[in-house]
C-alpha positions in Angstrom: 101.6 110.2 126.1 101.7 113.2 123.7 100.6 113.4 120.4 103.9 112.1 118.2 104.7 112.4 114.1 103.7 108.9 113.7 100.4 109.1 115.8 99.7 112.2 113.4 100.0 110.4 110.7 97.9 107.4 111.9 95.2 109.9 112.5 95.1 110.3 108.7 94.5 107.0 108.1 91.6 104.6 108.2 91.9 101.5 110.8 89.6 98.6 110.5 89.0 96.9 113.7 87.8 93.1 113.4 86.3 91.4 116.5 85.1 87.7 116.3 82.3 87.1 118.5 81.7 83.4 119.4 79.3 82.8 122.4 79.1 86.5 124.1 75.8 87.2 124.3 76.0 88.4 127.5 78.3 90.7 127.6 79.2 92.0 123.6 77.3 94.7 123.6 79.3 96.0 126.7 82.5 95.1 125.3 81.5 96.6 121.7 80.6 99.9 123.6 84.1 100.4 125.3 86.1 99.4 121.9 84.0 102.2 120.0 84.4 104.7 123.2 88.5 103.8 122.8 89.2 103.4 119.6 87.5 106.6 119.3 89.6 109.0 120.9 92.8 108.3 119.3 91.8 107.0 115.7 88.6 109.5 113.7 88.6 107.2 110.8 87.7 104.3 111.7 85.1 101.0 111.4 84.5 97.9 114.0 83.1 94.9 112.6 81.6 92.5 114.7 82.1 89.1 113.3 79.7 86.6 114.5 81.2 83.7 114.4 77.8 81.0 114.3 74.5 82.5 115.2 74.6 80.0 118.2 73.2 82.4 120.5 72.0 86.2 121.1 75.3 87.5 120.2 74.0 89.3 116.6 70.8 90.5 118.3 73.1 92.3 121.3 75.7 93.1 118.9 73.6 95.1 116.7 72.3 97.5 119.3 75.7 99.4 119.2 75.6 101.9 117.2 77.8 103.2 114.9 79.5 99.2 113.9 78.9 96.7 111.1 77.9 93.2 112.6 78.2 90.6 109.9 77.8 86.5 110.6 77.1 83.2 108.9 74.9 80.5 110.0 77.6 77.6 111.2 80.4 77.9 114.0 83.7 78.0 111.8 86.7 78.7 113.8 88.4 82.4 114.8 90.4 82.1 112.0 87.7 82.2 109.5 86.0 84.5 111.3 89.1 87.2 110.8 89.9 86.0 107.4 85.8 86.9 106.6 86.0 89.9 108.5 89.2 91.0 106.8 87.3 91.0 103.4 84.6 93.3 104.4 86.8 95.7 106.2 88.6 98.9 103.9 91.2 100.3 106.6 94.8 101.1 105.7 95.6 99.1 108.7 93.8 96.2 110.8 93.5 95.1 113.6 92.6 92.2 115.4 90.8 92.4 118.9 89.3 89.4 121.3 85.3 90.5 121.8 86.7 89.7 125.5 88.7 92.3 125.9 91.2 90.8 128.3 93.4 93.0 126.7 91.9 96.6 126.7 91.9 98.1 123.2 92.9 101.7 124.6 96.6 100.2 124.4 96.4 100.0 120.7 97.7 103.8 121.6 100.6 102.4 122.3 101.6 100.5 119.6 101.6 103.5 117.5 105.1 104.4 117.6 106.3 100.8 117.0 104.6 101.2 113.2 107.3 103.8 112.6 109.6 100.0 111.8 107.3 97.6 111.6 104.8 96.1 109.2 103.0 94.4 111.9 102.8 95.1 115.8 102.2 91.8 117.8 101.2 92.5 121.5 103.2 90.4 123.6 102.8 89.1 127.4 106.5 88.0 127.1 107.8 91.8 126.2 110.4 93.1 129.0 108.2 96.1 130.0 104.9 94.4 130.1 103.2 94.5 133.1 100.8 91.4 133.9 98.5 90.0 136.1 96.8 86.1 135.4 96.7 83.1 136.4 99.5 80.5 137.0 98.2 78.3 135.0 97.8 80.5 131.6 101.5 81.5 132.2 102.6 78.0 132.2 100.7 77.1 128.9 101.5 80.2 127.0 104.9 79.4 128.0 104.8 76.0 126.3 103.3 76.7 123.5 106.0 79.2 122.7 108.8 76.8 123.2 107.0 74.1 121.3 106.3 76.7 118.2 110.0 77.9 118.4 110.8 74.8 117.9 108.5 73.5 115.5 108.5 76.5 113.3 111.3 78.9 114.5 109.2 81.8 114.9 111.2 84.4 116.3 108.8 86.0 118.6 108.4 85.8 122.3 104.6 85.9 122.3 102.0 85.1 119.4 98.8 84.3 120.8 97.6 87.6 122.3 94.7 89.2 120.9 95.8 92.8 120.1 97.4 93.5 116.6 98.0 96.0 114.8 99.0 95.4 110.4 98.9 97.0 107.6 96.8 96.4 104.9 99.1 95.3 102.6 100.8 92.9 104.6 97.9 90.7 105.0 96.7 91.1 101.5 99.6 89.1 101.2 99.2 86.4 103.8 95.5 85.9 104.2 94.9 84.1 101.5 97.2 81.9 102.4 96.0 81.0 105.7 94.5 77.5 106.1 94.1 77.3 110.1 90.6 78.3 111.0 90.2 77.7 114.8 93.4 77.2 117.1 96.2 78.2 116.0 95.7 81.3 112.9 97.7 83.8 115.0 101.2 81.8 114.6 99.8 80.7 111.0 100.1 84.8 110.3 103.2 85.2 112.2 104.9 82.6 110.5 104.0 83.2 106.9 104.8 87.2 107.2 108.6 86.1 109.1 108.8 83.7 106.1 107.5 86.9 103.7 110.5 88.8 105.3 107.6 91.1 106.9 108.8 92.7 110.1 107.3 91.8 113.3 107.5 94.4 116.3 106.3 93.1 119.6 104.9 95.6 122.1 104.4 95.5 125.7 100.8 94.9 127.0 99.2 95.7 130.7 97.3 92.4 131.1 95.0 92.4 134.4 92.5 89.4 135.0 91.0 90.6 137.2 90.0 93.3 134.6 88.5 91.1 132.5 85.5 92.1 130.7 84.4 88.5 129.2 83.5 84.9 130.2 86.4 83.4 131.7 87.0 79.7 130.9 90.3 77.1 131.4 91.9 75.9 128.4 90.2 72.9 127.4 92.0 69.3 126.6 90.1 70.0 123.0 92.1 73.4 122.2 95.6 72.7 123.5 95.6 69.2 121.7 93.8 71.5 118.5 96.8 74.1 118.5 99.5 71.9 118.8 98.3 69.7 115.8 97.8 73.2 114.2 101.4 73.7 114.3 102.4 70.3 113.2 100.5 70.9 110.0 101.4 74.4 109.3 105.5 72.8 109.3 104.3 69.8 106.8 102.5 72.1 104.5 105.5 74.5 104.7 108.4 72.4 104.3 107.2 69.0 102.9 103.6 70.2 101.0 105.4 73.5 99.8 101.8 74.2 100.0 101.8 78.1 101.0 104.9 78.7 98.4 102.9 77.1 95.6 99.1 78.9 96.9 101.2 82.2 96.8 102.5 81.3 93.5 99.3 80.5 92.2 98.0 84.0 93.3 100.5 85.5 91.7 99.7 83.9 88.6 103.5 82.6 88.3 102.6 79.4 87.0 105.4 78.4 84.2 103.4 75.2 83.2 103.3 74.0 86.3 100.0 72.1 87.6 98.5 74.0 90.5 94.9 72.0 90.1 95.5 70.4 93.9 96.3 74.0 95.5 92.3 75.3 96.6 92.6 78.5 97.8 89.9 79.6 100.1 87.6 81.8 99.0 86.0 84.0 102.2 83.8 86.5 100.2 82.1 89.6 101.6 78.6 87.4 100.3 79.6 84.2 101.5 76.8 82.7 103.6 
C-alpha cells in the first residue's frame, strides 16, 4: 500500500498503544517484540504500554525485558476494562489504540485502518466486515455471532462487529467516554461503542485478516463464566442507560452542568496514573 495524505499525516502524530496483559507470561515478551517491530515501521511517534493486569504471574518480569515500552501494573486482577481505562491515563498519544497482548489479530493491520480515520473518530476492526478475510474456529463464529444479535437488540448498536481487539480512536473521543465507562471485565468494548454511537461519535469498521492458526497467544474456549459475564454486562449497560440515566447524569456531572441538581449517588471512577 503506498504512502497516502492521511498516512502522512498520522506519521505526524503520536499513537499510544495500550496492551492488557493478564496471564501471558510465556509468551508477552514475544508478542511485545513484534507489536514494537510493527508499530514501528509505519508510526515514529509512538509509546506501548504494557498493562499488567494483576501481578498473578511472570508477566511484569518478561514484560519489562522489551525495551523501548512502559509496563505499568497493580497488585489485584481487575478486569480488561480497567486495565485500558488505567492504561488510557498514563498514555499521551493523539490517538489510541487498543491491542489484545495475544495478538490474534496482528497489529501490522493497524496500517490499514489508516485511511478509514480520514471520516471517522473511531476505527473498530470487524470480523463481520464484507472484505475481511478469516480463518477460526466454528465455534468462535457461532458465539460472536450471538452476541451481536443479542447486543443489537439489547442496545441497538449499529455495528457488525464489537469485540475484536484492534482499535484505533482519537484522543478526544475517549476523553469523552472513559470516564464514563463502568464495565471492567466482559463486556467494555460494546460499553465504548455504545456511549460514542449515543455521543453521535462516528464509528468506521475495517476489515481484519484473522488466522488462528497464526495465533501468537494461549488459546482457550470461552468459558460458561465469561459468556454468562458479557451478557449480564449488556443487560446493565441498557438499565443504567435508559432507566439509571446513569451515563447522562456521570457526563453531566463531568461537565459540571449541575443546575441544583443532586449528583451525590453518581461515583465516577477515578483510575489515576498513581493508583495502586
Amino acid at each position: 500500500m503506498k504512502l497516502n495524505i492521511q498516512e502522512a499525516r498520522m506519521k505526524t502524530k503520536k499513537i499510544s498503544l495500550i496492551v492488557p496483559v493478564y496471564k501471558a507470561e510465556s509468551f508477552i515478551r514475544k508478542n511485545l517484540e513484534e507489536i514494537k517491530k510493527s508499530v514501528s515501521k509505519t508510526f515514529p511517534n509512538y509509546e506501548i504500554i504494557a498493562v499488567i493486569d494483576g501481578e498473578v504471574d511472570n508477566s511484569k518480569k518478561e514484560a519489562s525485558k522489551v525495551e523501548g515500552i512502559t509496563v505499568i501494573s497493580y497488585k489485584e486482577n481487575k478486569g480488561k476494562g480497567y486495565a485500558l481505562n488505567y492504561g488510557f491515563n498514563h498514555s499521551s498519544g493523539d490517538f489510541v489504540t487498543f491491542i489484545d497482548c495475544d495478538m490474534d489479530i496482528h497489529p501490522d493491520q493497524l496500517r490499514n485502518f489508516i485511511p478509514y480515520m480520514t471520516t471517522a473518530d473511531l476505527v473498530i476492526g470487524s470480523k463481520r466486515h464484507p472484505f475481511s478475510k478469516l480463518h477460526y474456529p466454528l465455534l468462535r463464529r457461532i458465539l460472536s455471532v450471538g452476541f451481536r444479535l443479542y447486543s443489537w437488540t439489547i442496545l441497538g448498536v449499529k455495528l457488525r462487529d464489537t469485540q475484536s481487539g484492534l482499535k484505533l480512536i482519537k484522543r478526544e473521543v475517549l476523553e469523552v467516554i472513559m470516564p464514563l465507562l463502568l464495565v471492567k471485565r466482559y463486556a467494555m468494548d460494546i460499553e465504548l461503542c455504545f456511549l460514542a454511537q449515543k455521543h453521535g461519535f462516528r464509528t468506521v469498521e475495517a476489515p481484519l485478516h484473522i488466522d488462528f492458526q497464526a495465533f501468537h497467544g494461549k488459546p482457550s474456549a470461552s468459558s460458561l463464566k465469561t459468556i454468562k459475564g458479557m451478557f449480564l454486562d449488556v443487560l446493565a449497560i441498557r438499565y443504567r442507560y435508559s432507566f439509571l440515566h446513569y451515563y447522562q447524569r456521570a457526563f453531566h456531572k463531568n461537565m459540571n452542568w449541575k443546575n441544583g441538581d443532586n449528583y451525590d449517588d453518581i461515583i465516577i471512577p477515578e483510575i489515576k496514573p498513581n493508583d495502586k
